[in-house]
N, C-alpha and C positions, 0 to 999 in steps of 0.2 A: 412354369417358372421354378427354379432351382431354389432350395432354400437357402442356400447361400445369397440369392439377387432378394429373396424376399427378409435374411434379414437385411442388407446391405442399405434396401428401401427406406425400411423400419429406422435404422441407424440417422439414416439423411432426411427423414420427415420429421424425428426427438430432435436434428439439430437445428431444424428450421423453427419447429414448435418454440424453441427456446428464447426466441430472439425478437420473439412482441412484434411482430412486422405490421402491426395494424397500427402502433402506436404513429410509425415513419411515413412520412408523404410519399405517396407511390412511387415515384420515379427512386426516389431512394430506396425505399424496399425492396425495388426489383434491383437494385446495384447491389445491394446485401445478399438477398436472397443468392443468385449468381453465384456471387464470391465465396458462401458457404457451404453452399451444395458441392462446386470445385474441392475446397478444402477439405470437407468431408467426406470426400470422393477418395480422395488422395491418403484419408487416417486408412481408412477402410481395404486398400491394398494390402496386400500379403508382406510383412515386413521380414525385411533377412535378418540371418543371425548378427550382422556388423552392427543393425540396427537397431538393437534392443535394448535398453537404458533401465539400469539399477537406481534406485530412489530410495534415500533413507528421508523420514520425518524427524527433526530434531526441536521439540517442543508440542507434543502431539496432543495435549492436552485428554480430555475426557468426553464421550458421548452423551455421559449423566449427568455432566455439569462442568466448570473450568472452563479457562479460554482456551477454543478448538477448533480456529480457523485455517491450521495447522495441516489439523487433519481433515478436516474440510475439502482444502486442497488436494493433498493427497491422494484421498476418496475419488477422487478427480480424475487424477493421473491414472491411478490402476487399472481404471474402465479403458485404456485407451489400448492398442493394439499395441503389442512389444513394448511395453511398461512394465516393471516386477518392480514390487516394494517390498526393499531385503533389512528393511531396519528401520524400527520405532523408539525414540530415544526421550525420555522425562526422567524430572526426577521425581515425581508423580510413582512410586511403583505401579498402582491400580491403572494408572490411566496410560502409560509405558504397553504393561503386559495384556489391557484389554485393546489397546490399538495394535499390538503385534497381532495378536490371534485373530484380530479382525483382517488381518492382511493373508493371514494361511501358516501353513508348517514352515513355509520357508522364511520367514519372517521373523528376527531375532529383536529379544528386546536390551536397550540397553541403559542405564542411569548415567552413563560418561558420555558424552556427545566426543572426544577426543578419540573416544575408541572409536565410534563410526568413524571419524575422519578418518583413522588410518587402516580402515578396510580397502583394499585394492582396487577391487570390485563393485565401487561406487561413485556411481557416474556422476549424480546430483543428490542435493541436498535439499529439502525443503526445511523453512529456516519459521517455524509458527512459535518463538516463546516471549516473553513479554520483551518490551522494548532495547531493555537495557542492555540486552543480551544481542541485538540485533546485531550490532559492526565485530564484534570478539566471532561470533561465529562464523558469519560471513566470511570478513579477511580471511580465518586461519582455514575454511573451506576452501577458497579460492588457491590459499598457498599449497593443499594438500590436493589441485590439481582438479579440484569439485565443481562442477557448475552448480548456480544458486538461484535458488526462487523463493524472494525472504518479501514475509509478511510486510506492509505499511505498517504507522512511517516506518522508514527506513532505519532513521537513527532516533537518538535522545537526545544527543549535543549537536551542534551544526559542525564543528570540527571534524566527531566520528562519520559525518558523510564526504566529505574530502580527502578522509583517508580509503575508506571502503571505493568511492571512485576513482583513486590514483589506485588502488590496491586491482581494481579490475581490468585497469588499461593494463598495467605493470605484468598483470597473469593473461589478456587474453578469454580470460572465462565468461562467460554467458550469465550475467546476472539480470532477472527480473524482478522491478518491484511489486508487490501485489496489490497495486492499486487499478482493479479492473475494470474502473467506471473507463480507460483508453478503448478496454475491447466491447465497450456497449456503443453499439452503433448510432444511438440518440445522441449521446454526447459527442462522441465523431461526427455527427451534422451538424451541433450547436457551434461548434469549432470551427467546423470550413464555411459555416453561414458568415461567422463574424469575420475570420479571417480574410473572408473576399467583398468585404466592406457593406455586406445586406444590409445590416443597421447603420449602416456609415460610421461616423468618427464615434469610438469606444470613449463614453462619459464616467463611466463607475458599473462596477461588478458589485451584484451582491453574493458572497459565497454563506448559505444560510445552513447553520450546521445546531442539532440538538443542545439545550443546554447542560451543563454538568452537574455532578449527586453530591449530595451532602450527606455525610455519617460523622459518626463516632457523636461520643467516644467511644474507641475502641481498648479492648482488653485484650493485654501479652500475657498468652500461654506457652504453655509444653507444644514441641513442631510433632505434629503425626508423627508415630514410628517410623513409616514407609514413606514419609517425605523428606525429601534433605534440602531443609532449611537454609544450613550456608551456603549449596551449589545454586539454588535457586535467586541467594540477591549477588553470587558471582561477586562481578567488579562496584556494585552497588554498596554503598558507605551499609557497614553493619549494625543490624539493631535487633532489638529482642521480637520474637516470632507471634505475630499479628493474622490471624485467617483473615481479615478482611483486607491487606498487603496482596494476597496472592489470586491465583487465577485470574477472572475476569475481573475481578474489583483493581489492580493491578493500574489499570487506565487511571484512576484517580487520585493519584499519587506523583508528586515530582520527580521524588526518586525512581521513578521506573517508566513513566511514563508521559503527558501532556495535557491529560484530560480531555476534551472534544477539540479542544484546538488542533489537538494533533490526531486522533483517535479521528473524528472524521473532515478537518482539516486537511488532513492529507487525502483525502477524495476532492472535497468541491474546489480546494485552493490547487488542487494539481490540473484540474480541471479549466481554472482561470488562469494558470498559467500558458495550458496548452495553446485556448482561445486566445490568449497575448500574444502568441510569439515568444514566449521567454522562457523556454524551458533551456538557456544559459545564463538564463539572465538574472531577473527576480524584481521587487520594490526599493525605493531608493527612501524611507522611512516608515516610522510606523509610528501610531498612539492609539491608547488604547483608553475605555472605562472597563469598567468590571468589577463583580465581588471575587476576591478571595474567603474560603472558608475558615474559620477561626480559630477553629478549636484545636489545639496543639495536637491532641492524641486520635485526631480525624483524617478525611479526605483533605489535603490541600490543594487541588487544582480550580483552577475558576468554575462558576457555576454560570451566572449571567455575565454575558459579557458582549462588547462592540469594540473591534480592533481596526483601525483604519488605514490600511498604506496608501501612500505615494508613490504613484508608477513613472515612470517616462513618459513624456507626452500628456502630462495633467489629466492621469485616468487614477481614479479613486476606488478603491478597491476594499469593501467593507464584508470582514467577516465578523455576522451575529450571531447569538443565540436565541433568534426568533423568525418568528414567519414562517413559510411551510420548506421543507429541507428541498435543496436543489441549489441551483446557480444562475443567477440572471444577469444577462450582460444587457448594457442600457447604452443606444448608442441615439446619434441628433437625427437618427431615421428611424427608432423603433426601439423594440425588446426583444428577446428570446429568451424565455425560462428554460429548463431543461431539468429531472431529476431522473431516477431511476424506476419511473412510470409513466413518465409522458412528456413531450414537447411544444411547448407553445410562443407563439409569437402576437405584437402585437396586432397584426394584418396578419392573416392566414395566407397570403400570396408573398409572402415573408418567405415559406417554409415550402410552398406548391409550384414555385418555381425554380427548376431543373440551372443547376449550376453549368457556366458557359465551357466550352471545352476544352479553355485555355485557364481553370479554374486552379487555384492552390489546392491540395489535395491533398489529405494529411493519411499517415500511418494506417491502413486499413487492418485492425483485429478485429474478429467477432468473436473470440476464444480464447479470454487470456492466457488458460491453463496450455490449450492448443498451441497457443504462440510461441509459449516458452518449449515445449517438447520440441516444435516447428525448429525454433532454432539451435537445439543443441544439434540437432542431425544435420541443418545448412551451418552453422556456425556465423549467421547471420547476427545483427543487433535485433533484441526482441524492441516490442514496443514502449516496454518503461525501462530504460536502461538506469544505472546506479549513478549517472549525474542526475538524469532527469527525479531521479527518486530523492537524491539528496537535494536537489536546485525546490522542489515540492517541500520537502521537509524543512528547509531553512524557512520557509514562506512563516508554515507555522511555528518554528522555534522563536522566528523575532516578534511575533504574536506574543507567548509566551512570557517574551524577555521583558517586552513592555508592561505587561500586567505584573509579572512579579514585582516592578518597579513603580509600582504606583502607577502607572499608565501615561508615565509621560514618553515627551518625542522621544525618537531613538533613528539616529541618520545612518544610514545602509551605505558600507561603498560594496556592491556586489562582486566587484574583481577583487580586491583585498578580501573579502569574505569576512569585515570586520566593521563595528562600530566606528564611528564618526567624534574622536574629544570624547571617547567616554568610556572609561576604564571601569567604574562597574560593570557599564551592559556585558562588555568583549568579557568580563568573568565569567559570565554565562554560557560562553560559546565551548568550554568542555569544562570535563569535573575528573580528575584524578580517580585512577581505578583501585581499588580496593585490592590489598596482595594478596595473594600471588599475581590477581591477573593484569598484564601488561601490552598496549598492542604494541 
């Protein structure tokens, strides 16, 4: 055996290993298995020079601490055959110049993410910096001709995602969102279980997400030498420089981010969406309880909380911050948990038996980073496109809208993409950007 077929093997057994196939009922896992072995088959070809894609990380955060799912991803991409990653962008210096060097001599580092944009020679963007930054880089990646594969949520206001998906039809470019619970095969079976009526009529989803941190008070200091303070809150209202504002503390914050609602909201509620049908669609209200935190110079985002929409077809749809994290859909024939360790049903013949073969059949990814390379070379739609990321993200914004408001109702028109008679909520649905920056 040639060492080329024996790593080629090694390559196709790491990517089957990856994919928990014990967790899926047989008949599925050999549908998986199949389909990944082809896919892996096909990285694993000799790729020509037409086919080689420049990747910059812009938001790459740090290995020794900071939010780094950025480069995570990244990390990702470089393993893959005719992949280079020509550019690491923070305003982080340390965490900038140690992601570059982690990438090779070819590898420039940079503190202006505009300057990557207008590099020639860069195919995609990987889009890891906190939220508020997500739709400003996006769009102006897109307009400089970039494909995109920008971190969850997508956005911070539900406006900025109707711009970023008019912005993606309008260019053509390949944006994916990084919510990769699409390309976890468990979840892709909870999906086509509910969607081909196994629990019969859908009664109430529970979408079960971590509760949120309390701090502060917190103390404004002097910003790091080597960090730049104004670049980092960008189009974000300005305020005196706070360490616990920045990196991964970043989520617990309004101004920048959603707290669990949206931090992992936007997994199990993308998730309920899928298993709906509605990824054009969304809930037609919402109400909520919950604590907000108090303390002026702290974390503001909700800590405990139960948010409850109203779907079409009188399906209730509750996300909490309790019980064990995952997604259960409750239908007048059953249940099906699902999280990202295991799948279970109320009857195990729920899940052991083989979908008919005129079955609905949803997006098959096993690979989301896969997917998105997959598609810049087809120029196909990857598997989380930038409506379905922002149609996910509004889920959790009107979460959001209603807790900030004391938790009362809050009436959805999902085609309008606005409140119902109620001119506080729709203030919520964008926030004026800080100058210079403008989309």
């Amino acid at each position: 055996m040639s060492e080329l077929e024996v790593s080629r093997r090694g390559f196709l057994g790491r990517s089957l290993a990856g994919l928990s196939l014990a967790a899926l009922p047989s008949w599925y896992a050999q549908e998986v298995a199949a389909a990944e072995l082809d896919r892996a088959a096909q990285e694993t070809k000799k790729v020509s020079a037409n086919d080689h894609i420049n990747i910059a990380v812009i938001g790459s955060g740090g290995s020794k601490g900071g939010f780094r799912q950025g480069l995570g991803v990244t990390r990702n991409m470089a393993r893959r055959p005719g992949v280079k990653v020509v550019a690491a962008c923070d305003v982080d210096k340390q965490h900038r110049e140690e992601a570059a060097a982690g990438f090779g001599p070819d590898c420039k580092a940079y503190a202006d993410f505009r300057e990557v944009l207008d590099r020639k020679d860069i195919d995609a963007v990987v889009i890891g910096t906190p939220d508020h930054w997500h739709t400003y880089i996006a769009i102006a990646a897109m307009k400089k001709g970039k494909d995109v594969y920008c971190e969850k949520p997508l956005t911070l206001f539900i406006e900025e995602g109707r711009k970023i998906s008019d912005a993606q039809k309008k260019t053509g470019k390949v944006l994916q969102v990084g919510s990769q619970q699409r390309s976890d095969a468990r979840f892709r079976l909870a999906c086509e279980l509910v969607r081909n009526g196994r629990i019969g009529k859908i009664k109430r989803v529970e979408a079960r997400l971590p509760n949120g941190s309390k701090g502060g008070p917190f103390q404004a200091s002097t910003p790091p030498a080597d960090f730049d303070w104004d670049m980092w809150l960008g189009p974000a209202p300005w305020t005196e420089y706070v360490k616990e504002r920045t990196h991964g503390s970043f989520r617990h914050w309004y101004e920048y981010s959603g707290g669990m609602m949206t931090d992992w909201g936007a997994h199990h509620l993308d998730i309920t969406q899928w298993g709906l049908g509605m990824d054009d669609s969304g809930p037609i209200a919402v109400e909520s309880t919950g604590m907000l935190p108090a303390h002026p110079r702290g974390y503001n985002c909700a800590v405990d909380f139960e948010v409850t929409y109203t779907y079409p077809g009188d399906i209730t749809v509750l996300a909490m911050s309790k019980n064990e994290n995952g997604v259960r859909f409750e239908g007048d024939a059953g249940w099906i948990f699902v999280s990202r360790s295991r799948i279970e049903a109320s009857d195990e013949k729920l899940l052991k038996e083989p979908l008919s073969e005129g079955a609905t059949r949803l997006y098959a990814s096993n690979d989301h980073v896969g997917n998105f390379l997959e598609c810049l070379r087809t120029r196909k739609d990857p598997i989380c496109t930038a409506e379905i990321g922002h149609r996910s993200a509004t889920v959790c914004h009107l979460g959001t809208a209603s807790l900030r408001l004391g938790g009362r109702r809050l009436e959805w028109d999902a085609k309008k993409e606005e409140f119902i008679k109620d001119e506080e909520a729709n203030g919520l649905l964008a926030r004026p950007y800080r100058k210079p920056w403008k989309l």
